[in-house]
C-alpha positions, 0 to 999 in steps of 0.5 A: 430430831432429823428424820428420814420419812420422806425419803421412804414416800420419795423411793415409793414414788420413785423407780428406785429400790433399796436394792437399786440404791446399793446396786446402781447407785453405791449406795452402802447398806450401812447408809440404808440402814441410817435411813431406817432408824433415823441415824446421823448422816453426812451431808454428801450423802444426802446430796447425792440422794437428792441427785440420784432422785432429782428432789429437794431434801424436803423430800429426804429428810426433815425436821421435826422438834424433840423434847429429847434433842440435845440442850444448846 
């Protein structure tokens, strides 16, 4: 499972907000909200982020072993 965590403690840290994301950046609220619940997300997006905040995307999204994930 993909989790979005570590975006929350990046924008913590940051100067950013939610609102700076959607305002500033274009972000789209749709695209905040995928953040919120651990939605699918492109990977465009994800790169912009790590550019908006000058981060690695250890620090957006990270990995984390579900006994829920889809079987390979």
């Amino acid at each position: 499972m993909i989790t979005y965590s570590p975006f929350w403690n990046t924008l913590k840290k940051s100067d950013e907000t939610t609102y700076t994301l959607i305002k500033k950046h274009h972000i789209s609220s749709a695209t905040i909200d995928k953040l919120r619940k651990d939605k699918p997300m492109n990977t465009t997006t994800l790169n912009d982020l790590c550019r908006i905040f000058h981060c690695r995307l250890e620090e957006i999204a990270e990995y984390i072993p579900n006994e829920n994930d889809q079987k390979l």
